[in-house]
N, C-alpha and C positions, 0 to 999 in steps of 0.2 A: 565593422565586423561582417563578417562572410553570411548572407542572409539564408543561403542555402543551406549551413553547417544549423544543427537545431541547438538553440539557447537551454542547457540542461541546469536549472536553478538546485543548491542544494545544500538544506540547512544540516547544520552541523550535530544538530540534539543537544546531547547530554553530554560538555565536553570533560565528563567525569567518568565514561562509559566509553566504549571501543569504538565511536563514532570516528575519531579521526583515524584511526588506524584502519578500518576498513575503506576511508574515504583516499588516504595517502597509498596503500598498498594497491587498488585497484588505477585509482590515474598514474602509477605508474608505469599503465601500459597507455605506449604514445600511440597504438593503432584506434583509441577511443575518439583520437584529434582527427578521424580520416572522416568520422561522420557527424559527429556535436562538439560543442564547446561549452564543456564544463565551469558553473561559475558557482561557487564555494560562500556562503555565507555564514562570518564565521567568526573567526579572530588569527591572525599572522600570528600573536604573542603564543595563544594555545597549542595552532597546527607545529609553530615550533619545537615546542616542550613536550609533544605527543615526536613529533619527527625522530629527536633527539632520544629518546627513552625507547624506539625501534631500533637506534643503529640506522637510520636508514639516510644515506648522504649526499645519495644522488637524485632529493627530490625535491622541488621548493616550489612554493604559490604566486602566480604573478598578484602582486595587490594593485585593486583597481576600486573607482570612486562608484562607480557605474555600470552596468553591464554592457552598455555603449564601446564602452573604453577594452574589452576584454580580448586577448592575445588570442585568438583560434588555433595555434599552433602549441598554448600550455593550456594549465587546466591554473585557472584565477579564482581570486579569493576577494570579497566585499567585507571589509573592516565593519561590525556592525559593535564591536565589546570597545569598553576603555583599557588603556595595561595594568589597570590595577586586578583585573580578574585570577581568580587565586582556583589553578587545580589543583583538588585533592583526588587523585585515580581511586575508583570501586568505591567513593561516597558521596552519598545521597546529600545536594548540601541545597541550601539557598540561593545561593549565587549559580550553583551549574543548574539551579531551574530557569531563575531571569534571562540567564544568556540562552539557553532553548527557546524562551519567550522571544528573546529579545529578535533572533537571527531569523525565528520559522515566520516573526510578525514582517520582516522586511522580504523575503522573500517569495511572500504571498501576495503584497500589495505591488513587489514589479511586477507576478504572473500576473495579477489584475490589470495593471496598465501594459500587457503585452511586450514588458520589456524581456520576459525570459519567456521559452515556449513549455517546457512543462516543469514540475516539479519533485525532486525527490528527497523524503523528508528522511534522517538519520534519526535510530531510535532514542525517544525522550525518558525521561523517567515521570510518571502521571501523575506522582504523587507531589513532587518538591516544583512539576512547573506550577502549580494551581497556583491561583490569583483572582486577584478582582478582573481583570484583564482573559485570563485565560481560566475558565471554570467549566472547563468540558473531559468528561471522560478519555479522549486521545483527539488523533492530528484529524479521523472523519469527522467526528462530532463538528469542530471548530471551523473547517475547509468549509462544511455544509453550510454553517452561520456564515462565514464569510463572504461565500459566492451566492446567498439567498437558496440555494437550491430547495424545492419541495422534499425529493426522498431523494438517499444514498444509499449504497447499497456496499459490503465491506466484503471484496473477491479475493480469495489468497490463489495464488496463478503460481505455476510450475508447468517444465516441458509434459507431464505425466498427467495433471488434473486443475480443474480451475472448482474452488467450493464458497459457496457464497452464505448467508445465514440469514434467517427473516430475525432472528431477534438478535440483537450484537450485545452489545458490554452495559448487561443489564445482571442482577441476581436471579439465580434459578427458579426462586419463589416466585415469581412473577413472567415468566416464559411459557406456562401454560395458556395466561390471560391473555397475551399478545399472539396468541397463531389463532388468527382470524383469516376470512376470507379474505378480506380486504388488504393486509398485509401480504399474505403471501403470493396475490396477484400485483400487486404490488412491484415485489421483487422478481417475480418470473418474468414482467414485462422490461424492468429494468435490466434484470439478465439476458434475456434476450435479445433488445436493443443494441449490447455492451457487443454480445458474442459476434455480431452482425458487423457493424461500423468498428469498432477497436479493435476485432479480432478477423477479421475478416471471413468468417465462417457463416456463408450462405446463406446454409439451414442447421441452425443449432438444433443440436437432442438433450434436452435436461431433464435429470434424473432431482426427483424428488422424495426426498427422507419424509419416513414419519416419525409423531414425537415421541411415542410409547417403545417399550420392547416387543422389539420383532414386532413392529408397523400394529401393535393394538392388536394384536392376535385374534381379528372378527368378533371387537368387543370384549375380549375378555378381560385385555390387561390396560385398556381403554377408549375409547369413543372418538376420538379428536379424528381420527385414520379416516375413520364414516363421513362424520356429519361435518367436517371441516376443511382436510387436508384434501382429502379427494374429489369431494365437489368443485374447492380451488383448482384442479387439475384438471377438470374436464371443462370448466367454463375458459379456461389458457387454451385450452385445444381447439375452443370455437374462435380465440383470437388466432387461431394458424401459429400458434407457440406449441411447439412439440415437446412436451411436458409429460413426462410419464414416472408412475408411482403412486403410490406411496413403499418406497422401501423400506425395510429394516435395516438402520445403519450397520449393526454389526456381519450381520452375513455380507451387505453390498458390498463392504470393504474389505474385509477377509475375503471372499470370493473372487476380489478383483474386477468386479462387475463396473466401475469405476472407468476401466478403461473404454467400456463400450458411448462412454457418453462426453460430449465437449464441456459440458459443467455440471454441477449440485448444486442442489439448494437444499442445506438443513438447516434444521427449524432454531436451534440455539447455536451459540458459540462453540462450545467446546466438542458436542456433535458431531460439528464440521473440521473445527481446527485443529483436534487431538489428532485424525488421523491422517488428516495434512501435512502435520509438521512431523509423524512419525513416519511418512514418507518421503517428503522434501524441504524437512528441517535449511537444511545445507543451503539449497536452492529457491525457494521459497520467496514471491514476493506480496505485499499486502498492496493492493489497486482500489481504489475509490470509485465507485462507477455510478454514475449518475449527477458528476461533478460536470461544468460547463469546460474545466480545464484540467488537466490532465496532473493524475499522481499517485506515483509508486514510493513502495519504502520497503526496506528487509524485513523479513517475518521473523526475525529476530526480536529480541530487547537490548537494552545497556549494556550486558554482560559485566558488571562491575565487578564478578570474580577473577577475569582473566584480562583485565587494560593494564597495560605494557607489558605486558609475555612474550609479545609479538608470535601470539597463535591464532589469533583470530582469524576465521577464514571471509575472505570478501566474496566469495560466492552471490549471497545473496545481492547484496550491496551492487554489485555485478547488473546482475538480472533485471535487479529491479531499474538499473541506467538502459539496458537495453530493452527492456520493455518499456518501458515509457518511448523511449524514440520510436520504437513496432508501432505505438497505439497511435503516436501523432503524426506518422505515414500512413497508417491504417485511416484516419479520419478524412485527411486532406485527400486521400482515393477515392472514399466513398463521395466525400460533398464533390469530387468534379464529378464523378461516375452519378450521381445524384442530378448533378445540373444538367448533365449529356443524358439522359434519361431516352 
C-alpha cells in the first residue's frame, strides 16, 4: 500500500441504520482515492443487501484479509461478520448490536497496532451494542478505555463553530455536581492543546458558557458563574489559554457571538449540542480530543426511520473523513515543526 495515501479505518455501526448508505454514497466519489485509502470494516453480505435496496450499481468493495492487502485506487472492506447475519432496516435488534461490537472491536486494535492511521466510527445504536464486552455510554467512553487515555474531551466541529462540553452523556441531575474547577480546566487545557496541533490555530480564543440562565445573573439565578466557572477562567489565562466568559448561552448563540471565537466550552451536553446541531446538523462532525489516535464520526445517529429511502445525506459522513485526514496532517506538521523548533 501506498504509505503516503493515509490508511482511513472505518467501522460500519449499526448495519440496521443508514451506516452503509452514507458509507457507499460517499466513496463513490473516486477523488477521496487521490489522498486516503479507505478501508471498511464490516460485512461484503450487508454492504450488498444495503447496495442493492439504493439501486446503486456501479459500486462494490474490494474485500481484503488485512489492511496491508488494501487496493489504494478503491475503497476495501475487512470481512469481520459470518453470512448468517440477518438485516432487519430501522430495527434495534441483537445481532446489529454484536456486529457494531464486533467490527468497531477490530478496527480499533489495527489503529492500536498502527495498521490504519485514523479512524471513523459510523453511527451505533447505545442501546442494543451493550455487553459484557462493550458497557460504555458511546464510541468516547470506550476509545478512552481502550487507548488508557486519563481525560477525553467530546468536540462536535463544523466549518462555522467547534463546541466541546465539560460534562458529556451523563443525567441532568448530576451536571451541576461536576462543573468544578478542576474539570473545567480540565477541558480548556484539552481544548486548547487540540485547537493548536489538530487544528492548526496558533492562538486559540475560547469562549466559555455558564451553567445558569443568562450566566447566573450576578447571583441571582445562581452562583456556579462566581465562585466556579469564572475563577476556572482566569487561572486558564495565567496558563496563556485565552479563555474568556462566562457567557449566557442563549444570547451567545442567538447573537452570533459564536463566530467571533475558534471554540466553546459549555458546561453540559445539550447546552452545547442543541445549538450545534441546529446549526450544522447536515455537516456536523463528533471528534475525540485528547485520544493518543485520531477519531471522527457523523453528528448524526442511526436514523432507523429513513434506511433504504436512499435520502440519506453523507454530508456529514463526508466531513468527518476529511477531517480526520486535516487532524492527522495537522499533527505530523506540528511534531516536525516541534522537532525543528
Amino acid at each position: 500500500m501506498d504509505r503516503h495515501k493515509i490508511r482511513v479505518g472505518i467501522s460500519h455501526g449499526d448495519i440496521n441504520g443508514i451506516s452503509y448508505e452514507i458509507i457507499i454514497k460517499a466513496l463513490l466519489d473516486n477523488r477521496i482515492f487521490d489522498f486516503c485509502t479507505p478501508i471498511v470494516y464490516g460485512s461484503s453480505k450487508v454492504a450488498a443487501y444495503h447496495r442493492k435496496a439504493l439501486n446503486v450499481s456501479n459500486f462494490s468493495l474490494n474485500s481484503i484479509s488485512k489492511p496491508e492487502e488494501a487496493n489504494i485506487k478503491r475503497a476495501n472492506i475487512i470481512n469481520c461478520l459470518d453470512d448468517n447475519v440477518k438485516v432487519e432496516f430501522g430495527k434495534s435488534t441483537e445481532i446489529a448490536g454484536n456486529a457494531s461490537f464486533i467490527a468497531l472491536e477490530r478496527a480499533t486494535q489495527d489503529l492500536k497496532d498502527n495498521k490504519i492511521d485514523v479512524l471513523i466510527t459510523a453511527p451505533i445504536n447505545k442501546n442494543n451494542i451493550q455487553s459484557k464486552e462493550f458497557h460504555f455510554p458511546g464510541h468516547t467512553e470506550y476509545l478512552k478505555d481502550k487507548f488508557n487515555s486519563d481525560d477525553v474531551l467530546m468536540m462536535m466541529v463544523s466549518d462555522v463553530l467547534r463546541v466541546g462540553v465539560v460534562t458529556g452523556h451523563i443525567p441532568i441531575s448530576e451536571v451541576a455536581e461536576q462543573i468544578t474547577e478542576e474539570n473545567i480546566l480540565k477541558n480548556l487545557r484539552l481544548m486548547n492543546k487540540s485547537l493548536i496541533e489538530d487544528f492548526a490555530i496558533r492562538k486559540p480564543k475560547i469562549a466559555v458558557l455558564g451553567l445558569n440562565p443568562h450566566a447566573g445573573d450576578h447571583g441571582v439565578i445562581g452562583n456556579e458563574e462566581k465562585y466556579i466557572i469564572g475563577p476556572s477562567i482566569e487561572k486558564a489565562r495565567k496558563e496563556n489559554i485565552l479563555a474568556i466568559g462566562p457567557y449566557s448561552a442563549d444570547g451567545f448563540f442567538g447573537s452570533n457571538s459564536f463566530k467571533q471565537f475558534d471554540a466553546i466550552l459549555a458546561m453540559y451536553h445539550d447546552q452545547g449540542l442543541a445549538p450545534f446541531k441546529a446549526i450544522s446538523f447536515d455537516s456536523g462532525v463528533n471528534y475525540t480530543v485528547g485520544l493518543p489516535i485520531i477519531r471522527t464520526s457523523p453528528a448524526h445517529g442511526t436514523a432507523y426511520d429513513i434506511v433504504g429511502k436512499n435520502i440519506a445525506s453523507t454530508n456529514s459522513f463526508r466531513q468527518a473523513l476529511y477531517l480526520a485526514c486535516d487532524i492527522y496532517k495537522n499533527r505530523k506538521e506540528f511534531k516536525n515543526a516541534s522537532k525543528n523548533s
